[in-house]
C-alpha positions, -999 to 999 in steps of 0.1 A, spaced: -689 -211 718 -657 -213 695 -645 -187 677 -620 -176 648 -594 -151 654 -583 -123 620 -553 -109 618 -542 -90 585 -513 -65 580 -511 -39 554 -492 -6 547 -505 29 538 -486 55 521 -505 81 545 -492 88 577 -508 68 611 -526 101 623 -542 105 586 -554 58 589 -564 68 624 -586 99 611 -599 76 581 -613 44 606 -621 74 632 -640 102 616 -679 95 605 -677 114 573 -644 99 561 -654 62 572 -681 71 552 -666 73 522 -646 40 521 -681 20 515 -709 52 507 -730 44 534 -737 59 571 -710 55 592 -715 71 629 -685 71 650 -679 83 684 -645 91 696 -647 87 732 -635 54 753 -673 39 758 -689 56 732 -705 38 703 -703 37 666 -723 20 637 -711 13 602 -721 2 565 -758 17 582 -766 -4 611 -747 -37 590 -716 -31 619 -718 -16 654 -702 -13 688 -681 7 712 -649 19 715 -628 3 743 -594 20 741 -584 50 714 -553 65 710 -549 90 683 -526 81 659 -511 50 670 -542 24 684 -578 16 685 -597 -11 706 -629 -16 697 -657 -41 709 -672 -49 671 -701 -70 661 -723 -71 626 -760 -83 618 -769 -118 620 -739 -130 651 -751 -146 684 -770 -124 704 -749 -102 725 -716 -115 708 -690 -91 700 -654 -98 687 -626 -71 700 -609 -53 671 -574 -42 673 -561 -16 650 -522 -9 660 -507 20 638 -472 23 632 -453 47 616 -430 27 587 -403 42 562 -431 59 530 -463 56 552 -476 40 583 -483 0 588 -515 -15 604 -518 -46 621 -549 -55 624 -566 -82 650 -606 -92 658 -606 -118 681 -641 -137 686 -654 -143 647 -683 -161 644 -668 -194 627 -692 -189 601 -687 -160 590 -646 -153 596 -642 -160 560 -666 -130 550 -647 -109 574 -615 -115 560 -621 -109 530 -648 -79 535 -616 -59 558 -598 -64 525 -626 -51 500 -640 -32 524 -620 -6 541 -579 -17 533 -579 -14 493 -603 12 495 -579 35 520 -548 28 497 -563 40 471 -576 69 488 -544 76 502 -523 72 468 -547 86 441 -573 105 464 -600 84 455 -613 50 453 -615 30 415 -647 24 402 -637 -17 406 -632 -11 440 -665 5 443 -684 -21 424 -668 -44 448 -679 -24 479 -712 -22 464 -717 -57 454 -710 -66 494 -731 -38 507 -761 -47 484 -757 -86 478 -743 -100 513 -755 -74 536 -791 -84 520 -794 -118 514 -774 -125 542 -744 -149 525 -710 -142 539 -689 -169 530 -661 -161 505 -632 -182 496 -597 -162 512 -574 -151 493 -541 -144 508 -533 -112 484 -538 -78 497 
């Protein structure tokens, strides 16, 4: 089974404990796409976001700086699940993530990477820069929550702008 391997960067002007608390805390995660968001924060335990749209467990967490997580959404191969790096660094005005899932579904990587984007990076910056998130942004969230997520269409053409 071949798959497609993500990898995005992108700076915050929030420091890495306060990205870490935003992809770690339910209620926070939460916020970034207004749906359920469930998230453990023990090595083995399990989260669910966007509802049940996105789910797995967490493989390796370390506050601050690093989370490893074994991720999959709705509609991959059975059983399939892509490993999602988030590594936190602390930059001059912020923090920087580099972000890496390894093991996209072919089909659906260009959803992904442009869903990370929409979904939870431009969300968080604005967050972090004018404590909340623009109503474009939420149209945009919404629009991929209640259009994709339904009808099942992923596919998006990729941008490289972040």
């Amino acid at each position: 089974m071949r798959t497609k391997t993500l990898r995005q960067t992108v700076e915050f002007t929030a420091s890495p404990e306060q990205v870490y608390e935003m992809l770690m805390d339910s209620r926070k995660h939460r916020s970034l796409s207004g749906t359920p968001a469930k998230i453990s924060r023990r090595i083995g335990g399990k989260f669910t976001a966007w509802g049940t749209h996105i789910s797995g467990f967490n493989l390796a967490l370390l506050p601050g700086r690093k989370i490893v997580q074994a991720w999959r959404a709705t509609g991959w191969w059975p059983d399939h699940y892509s490993i999602a790096i988030f590594d936190i660094k602390k930059v001059s005005g912020g923090s920087r993530l580099e972000f890496t899932q390894i093991g996209v579904p072919p089909n659906r990587y260009s959803g992904h990477y442009r869903g990370w984007i929409e979904a939870y990076w431009t969300p968080m910056k604005e967050i972090f820069e004018r404590g909340k998130i623009s109503e474009r942004t939420l149209r945009r969230v919404r629009k991929s929550r209640d259009q994709r997520i339904k009808t099942g269409r992923f596919r998006r053409r990729i941008s490289m702008k972040m």
